[in-house]
C-alpha positions in Angstrom: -14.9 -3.7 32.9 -13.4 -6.6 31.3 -12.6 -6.7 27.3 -14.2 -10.0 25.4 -11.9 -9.6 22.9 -8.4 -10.6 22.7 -5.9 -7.6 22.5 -3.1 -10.0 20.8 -1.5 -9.8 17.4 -3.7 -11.0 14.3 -2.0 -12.8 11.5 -3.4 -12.0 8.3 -2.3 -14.4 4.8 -0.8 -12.2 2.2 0.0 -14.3 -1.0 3.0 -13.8 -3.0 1.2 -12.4 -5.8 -0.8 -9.8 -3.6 2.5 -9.1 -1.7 4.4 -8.1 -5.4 1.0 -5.8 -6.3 1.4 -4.3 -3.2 4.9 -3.2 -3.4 4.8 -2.7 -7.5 1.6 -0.1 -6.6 3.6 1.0 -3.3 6.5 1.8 -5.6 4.2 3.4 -8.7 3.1 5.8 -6.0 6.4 6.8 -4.8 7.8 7.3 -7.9 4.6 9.5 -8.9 4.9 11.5 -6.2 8.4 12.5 -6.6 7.8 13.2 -10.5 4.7 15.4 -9.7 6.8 17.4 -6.8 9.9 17.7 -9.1 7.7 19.0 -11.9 6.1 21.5 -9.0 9.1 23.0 -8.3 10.8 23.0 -11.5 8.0 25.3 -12.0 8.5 27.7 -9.1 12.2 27.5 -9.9 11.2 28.9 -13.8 9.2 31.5 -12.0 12.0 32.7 -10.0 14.3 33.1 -13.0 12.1 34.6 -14.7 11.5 36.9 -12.0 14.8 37.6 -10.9 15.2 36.4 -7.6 17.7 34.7 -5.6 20.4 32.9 -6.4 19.7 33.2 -10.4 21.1 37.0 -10.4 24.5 35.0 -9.9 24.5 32.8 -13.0 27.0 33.0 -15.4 24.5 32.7 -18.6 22.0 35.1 -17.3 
């Protein structure tokens, strides 16, 4: 069974302008990301204080 279709690489013409939205956005995103998951575990590392556990029995200033 032969394949009519060419299984070589495709070029595709990114512009300079879509090539900055894409790594602005690309970056956005990243940086996002990181915020929301250091915000998520800022919260579960207030929970754990508050609780107790771990490593915060240890503290000086508790």
């Amino acid at each position: 069974m032969s394949n009519q279709y060419s299984s070589g690489p495709q070029q595709v013409r990114v512009s300079a302008g879509t090539a900055v939205k894409i790594g602005f956005f690309g970056a956005l995103g990243a940086l996002l990301f990181s915020l929301i998951v250091s915000i998520i575990l800022g919260i579960i590392a207030l929970v754990l204080a508050a609780v107790g556990v771990g490593i915060f029995n240890n503290l000086p200033f508790s």
